[in-house]
C-alpha positions in Angstrom: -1.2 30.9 -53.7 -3.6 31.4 -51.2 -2.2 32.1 -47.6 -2.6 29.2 -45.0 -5.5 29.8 -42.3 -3.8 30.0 -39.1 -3.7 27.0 -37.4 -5.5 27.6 -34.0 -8.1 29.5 -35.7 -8.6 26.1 -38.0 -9.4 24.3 -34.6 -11.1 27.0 -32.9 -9.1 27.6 -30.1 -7.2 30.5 -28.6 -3.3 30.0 -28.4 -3.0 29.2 -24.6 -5.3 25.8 -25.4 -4.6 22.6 -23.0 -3.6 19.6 -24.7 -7.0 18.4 -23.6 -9.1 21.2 -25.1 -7.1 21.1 -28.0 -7.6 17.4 -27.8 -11.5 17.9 -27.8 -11.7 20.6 -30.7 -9.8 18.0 -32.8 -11.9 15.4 -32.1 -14.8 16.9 -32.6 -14.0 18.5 -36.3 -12.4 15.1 -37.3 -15.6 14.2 -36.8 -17.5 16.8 -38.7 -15.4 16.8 -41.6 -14.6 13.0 -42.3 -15.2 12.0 -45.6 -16.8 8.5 -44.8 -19.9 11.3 -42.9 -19.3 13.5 -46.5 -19.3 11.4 -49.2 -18.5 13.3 -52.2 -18.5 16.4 -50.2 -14.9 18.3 -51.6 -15.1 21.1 -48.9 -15.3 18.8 -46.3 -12.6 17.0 -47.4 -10.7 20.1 -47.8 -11.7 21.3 -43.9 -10.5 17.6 -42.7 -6.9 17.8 -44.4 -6.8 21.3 -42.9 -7.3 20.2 -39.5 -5.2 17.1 -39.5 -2.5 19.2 -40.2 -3.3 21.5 -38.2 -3.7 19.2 -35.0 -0.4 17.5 -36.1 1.6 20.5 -35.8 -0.4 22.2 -32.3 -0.4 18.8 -30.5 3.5 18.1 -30.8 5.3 20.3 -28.4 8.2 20.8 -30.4 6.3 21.8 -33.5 3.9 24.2 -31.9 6.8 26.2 -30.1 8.7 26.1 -33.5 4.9 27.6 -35.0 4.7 30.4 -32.4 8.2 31.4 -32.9 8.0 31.4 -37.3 4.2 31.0 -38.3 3.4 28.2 -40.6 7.4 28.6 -42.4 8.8 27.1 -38.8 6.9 23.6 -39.7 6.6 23.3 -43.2 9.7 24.8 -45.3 8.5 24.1 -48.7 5.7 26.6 -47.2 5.5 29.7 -49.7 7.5 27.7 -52.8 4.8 26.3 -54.3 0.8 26.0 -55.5 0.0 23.4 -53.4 1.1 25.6 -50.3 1.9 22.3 -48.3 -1.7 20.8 -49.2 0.1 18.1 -51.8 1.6 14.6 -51.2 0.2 11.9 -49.7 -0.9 12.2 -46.1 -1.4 8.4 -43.5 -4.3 9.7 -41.5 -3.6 7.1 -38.2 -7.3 7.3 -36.2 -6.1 5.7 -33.4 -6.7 8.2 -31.1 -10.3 8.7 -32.2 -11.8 5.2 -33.2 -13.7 5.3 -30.9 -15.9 8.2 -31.6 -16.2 7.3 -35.2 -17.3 3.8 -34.6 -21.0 4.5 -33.6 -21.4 6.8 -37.1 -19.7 4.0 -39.4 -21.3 1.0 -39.2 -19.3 -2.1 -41.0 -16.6 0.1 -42.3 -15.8 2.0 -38.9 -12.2 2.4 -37.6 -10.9 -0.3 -35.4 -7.9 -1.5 -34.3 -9.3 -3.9 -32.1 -10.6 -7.5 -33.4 -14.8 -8.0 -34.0 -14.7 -9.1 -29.7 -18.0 -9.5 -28.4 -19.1 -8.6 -24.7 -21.1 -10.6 -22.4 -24.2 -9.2 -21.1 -24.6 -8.5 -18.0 -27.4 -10.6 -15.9 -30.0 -9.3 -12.9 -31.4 -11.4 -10.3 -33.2 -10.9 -6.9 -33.1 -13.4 -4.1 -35.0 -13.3 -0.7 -33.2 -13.7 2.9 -34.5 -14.0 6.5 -33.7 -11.2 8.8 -31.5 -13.5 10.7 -28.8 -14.2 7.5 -28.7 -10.4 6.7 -27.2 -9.6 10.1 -25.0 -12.2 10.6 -24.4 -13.1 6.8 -24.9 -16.3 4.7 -24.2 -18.1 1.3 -26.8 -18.5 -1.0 -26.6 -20.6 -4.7 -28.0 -18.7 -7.6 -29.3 -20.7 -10.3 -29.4 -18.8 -14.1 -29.3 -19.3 -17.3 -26.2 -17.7 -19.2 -24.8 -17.5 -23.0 -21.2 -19.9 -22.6 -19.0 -20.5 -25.2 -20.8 -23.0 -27.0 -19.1 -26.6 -26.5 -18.4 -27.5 -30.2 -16.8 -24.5 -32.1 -15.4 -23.4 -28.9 -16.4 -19.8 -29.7 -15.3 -19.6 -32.7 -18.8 -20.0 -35.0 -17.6 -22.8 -37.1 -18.9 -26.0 -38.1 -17.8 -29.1 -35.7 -14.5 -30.2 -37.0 -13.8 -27.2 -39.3 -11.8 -23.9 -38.3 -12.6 -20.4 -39.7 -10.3 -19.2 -42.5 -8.2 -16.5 -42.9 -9.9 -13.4 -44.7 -8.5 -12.9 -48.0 -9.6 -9.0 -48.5 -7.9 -8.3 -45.4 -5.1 -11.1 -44.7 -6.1 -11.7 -41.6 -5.7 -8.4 -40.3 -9.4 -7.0 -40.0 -8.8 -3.9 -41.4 -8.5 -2.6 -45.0 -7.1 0.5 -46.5 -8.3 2.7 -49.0 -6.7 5.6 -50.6 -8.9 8.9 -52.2 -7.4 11.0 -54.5 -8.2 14.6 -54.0 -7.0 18.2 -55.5 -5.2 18.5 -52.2 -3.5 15.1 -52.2 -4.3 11.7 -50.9 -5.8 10.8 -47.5 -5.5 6.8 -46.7 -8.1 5.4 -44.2 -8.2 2.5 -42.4 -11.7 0.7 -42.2 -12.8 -2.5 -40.4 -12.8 -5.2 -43.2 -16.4 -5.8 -44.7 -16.0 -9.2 -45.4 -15.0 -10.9 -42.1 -16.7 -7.5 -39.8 -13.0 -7.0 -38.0 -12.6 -10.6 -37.1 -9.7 -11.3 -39.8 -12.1 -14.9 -40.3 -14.0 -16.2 -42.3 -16.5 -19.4 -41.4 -17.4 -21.3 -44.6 -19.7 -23.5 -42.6 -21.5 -22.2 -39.1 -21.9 -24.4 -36.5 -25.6 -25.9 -36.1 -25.1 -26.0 -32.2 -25.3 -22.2 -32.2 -26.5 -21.1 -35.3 -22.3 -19.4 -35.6 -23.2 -17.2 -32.7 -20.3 -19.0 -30.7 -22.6 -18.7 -27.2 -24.9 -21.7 -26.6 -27.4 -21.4 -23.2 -26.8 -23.2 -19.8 -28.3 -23.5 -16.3 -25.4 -22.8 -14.0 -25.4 -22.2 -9.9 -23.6 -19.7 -8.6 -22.9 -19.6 -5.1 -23.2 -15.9 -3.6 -21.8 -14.6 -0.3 -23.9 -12.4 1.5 -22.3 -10.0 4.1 -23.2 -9.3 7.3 -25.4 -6.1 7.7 -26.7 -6.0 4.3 -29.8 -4.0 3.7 -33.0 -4.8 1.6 -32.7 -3.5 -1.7 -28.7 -3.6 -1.7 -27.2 -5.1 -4.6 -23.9 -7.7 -4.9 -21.9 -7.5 -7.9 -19.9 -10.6 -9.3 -17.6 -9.4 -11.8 -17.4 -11.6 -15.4 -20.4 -14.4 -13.4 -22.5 -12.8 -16.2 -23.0 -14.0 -20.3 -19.6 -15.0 -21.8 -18.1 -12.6 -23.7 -16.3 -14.1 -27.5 -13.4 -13.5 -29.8 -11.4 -11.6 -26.1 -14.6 -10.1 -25.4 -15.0 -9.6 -21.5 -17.8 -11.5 -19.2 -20.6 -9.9 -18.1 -21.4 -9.6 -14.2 -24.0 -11.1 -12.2 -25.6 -8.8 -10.1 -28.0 -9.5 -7.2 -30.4 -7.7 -5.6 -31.2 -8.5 -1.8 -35.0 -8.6 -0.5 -34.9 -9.4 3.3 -37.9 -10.1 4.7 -39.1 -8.4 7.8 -38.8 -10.0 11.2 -41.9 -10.2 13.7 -40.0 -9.1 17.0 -36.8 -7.8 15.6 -36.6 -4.3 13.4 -33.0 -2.6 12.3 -31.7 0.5 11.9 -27.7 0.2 10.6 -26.1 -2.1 12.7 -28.3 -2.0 15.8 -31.5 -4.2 16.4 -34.7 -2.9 18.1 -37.5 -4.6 19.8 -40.6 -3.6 22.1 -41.1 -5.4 25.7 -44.2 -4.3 27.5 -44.2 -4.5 31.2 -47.1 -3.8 33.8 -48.2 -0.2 35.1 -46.6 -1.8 38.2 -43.5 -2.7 37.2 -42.8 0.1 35.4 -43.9 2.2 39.4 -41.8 -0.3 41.5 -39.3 -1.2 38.4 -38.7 -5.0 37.7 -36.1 -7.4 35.6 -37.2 -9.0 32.0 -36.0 -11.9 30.2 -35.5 -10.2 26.3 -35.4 -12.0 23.4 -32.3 -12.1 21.2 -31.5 -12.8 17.5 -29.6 -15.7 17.9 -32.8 -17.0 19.9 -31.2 -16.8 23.7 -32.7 -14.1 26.4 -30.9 -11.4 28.3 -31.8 -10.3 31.4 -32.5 -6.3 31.7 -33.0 -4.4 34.5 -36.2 -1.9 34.4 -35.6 1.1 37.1 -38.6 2.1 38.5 -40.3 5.0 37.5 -39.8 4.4 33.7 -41.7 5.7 31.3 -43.6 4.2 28.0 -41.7 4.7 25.2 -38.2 4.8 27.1 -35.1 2.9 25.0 -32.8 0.9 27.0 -29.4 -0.5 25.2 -28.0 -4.1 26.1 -24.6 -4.6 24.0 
């Protein structure tokens, strides 16, 4: 019998790894090795039992101390006794913890836990605004048009006045094992069902409305609330105001980008407003009062010493 590799050098990593490092190695061999990205491939297969078992052991606390302590006899006693060196029986590999990475490489038959849920895109707008409603703030409607759950099937796909079926490859459940037999044992999968895609349905007959899609499109107005002080170019966000989402999916959001268009007395910088008064050669010698304008369309009265020079900047608050 051929001695077991150890296990840190199976996941290439030293023996003072973090659980997140050791975490990440796992991950990404999983990934190299997986059958369903090596069909047919018996060294890969091999390399992917090897490192299931080995991230088993290293990532349960109590297991690894036990494999520091006694080497690959502290976690497997039949270790030693026989051919299959604790390569045989039948091993439940549970991808839970890395779905998510396998789902972009597997198409249809990637591993899910999760129902077939669809998320609503998310929608862009712009909108113009006078200078006056971006410093004092305003409300604005929005009109778009957005995918809803489409009125007939309620989301669901199906016909008007039918239901989607349960999926008979999968009972419902979206998900369907499978079980290959190897030299080294057996390795069961779990894959998202091919016939129903995840959803653990099945519709017979789609609905016309929406072509089975479950969305159908609609004008809607959206009232906005602009904030005081906004700048041009600034964009509000309005979480799940966006496309539906279907089957649990979330909403998209609705976000709006602010154009405010320029004043012809006022300009801003931040929260303070700026404007030019001219006065005579005079009255800037002998120093004089002037009416100046204000947003809200009143005057104040400001007093100009004399002496001033062009280009001098006076506050009134």
């Amino acid at each position: 019998m051929a001695d077991k590799r150890d296990f840190y050098e199976v996941l290439g990593v030293s023996k003072d790894v973090s659980d997140e490092d050791l975490k990440r190695a796992y991950r990404k061999l999983a990934k190299k090795y997986h059958p369903d990205l090596n069909p047919g491939d018996k060294e890969a297969e091999r390399k992917f039992k090897e490192v299931n078992e080995a991230y088993e052991v290293l990532s349960d606390p109590e297991k690894r101390q036990r494999y520091d302590r006694f080497g690959h006899a502290g976690v497997d006693p039949s270790y030693g006794s026989g051919p299959a060196g604790g390569y045989g029986g039948y091993s439940t590999v549970d991808f839970g913890d890395i779905g998510d990475i396998f789902g972009s490489f597997f198409g249809g038959g990637s591993v899910r836990r999760r129902s077939n849920a669809v998320h609503g895109n998310d929608i862009n707008v712009r909108i113009t605004i006078d200078f006056k409603d971006a410093v004092f703030g305003c409300s604005k409607t929005v009109s778009i048009s957005r995918n809803e759950v489409c009125s007939d099937c309620n989301g669901s796909g199906a016909a008007k006045g039918t239901t989607p079926q349960t999926c008979p490859s999968c009972n419902g459940q979206g998900r369907v094992k499978s079980v290959s037999q190897t030299v080294f044992g057996a390795i069961s999968t779990e894959r998202t069902c091919p016939s129903c895609n995840g959803t653990g349905k099945i519709i017979k007959e789609v609905c016309k409305k929406c072509n089975g899609r479950g969305l159908e499109r609609k004008a809607v107005s959206i009232t906005v609330n602009v904030p005081a002080g906004i700048n041009s170019g600034q964009t509000i966000s309005l979480r799940g105001e966006g496309d539906r989402g279907i089957r649990g999916g979330n909403n998209g959001d609705l976000n709006i980008t602010v154009a405010v268009r320029p004043h012809n007395i006022f300009t801003r910088r931040g929260s303070d407003l700026f404007c030019d008064v001219y006065i005579t050669f005079s009255q800037a010698c002998l120093g004089t009062v002037v009416e100046v304008p204000t947003i809200d369309g009143k005057s104040e009265s400001l007093k100009i010493p004399e002496g001033t020079q062009s280009g001098t900047q006076m506050t009134i608050k």
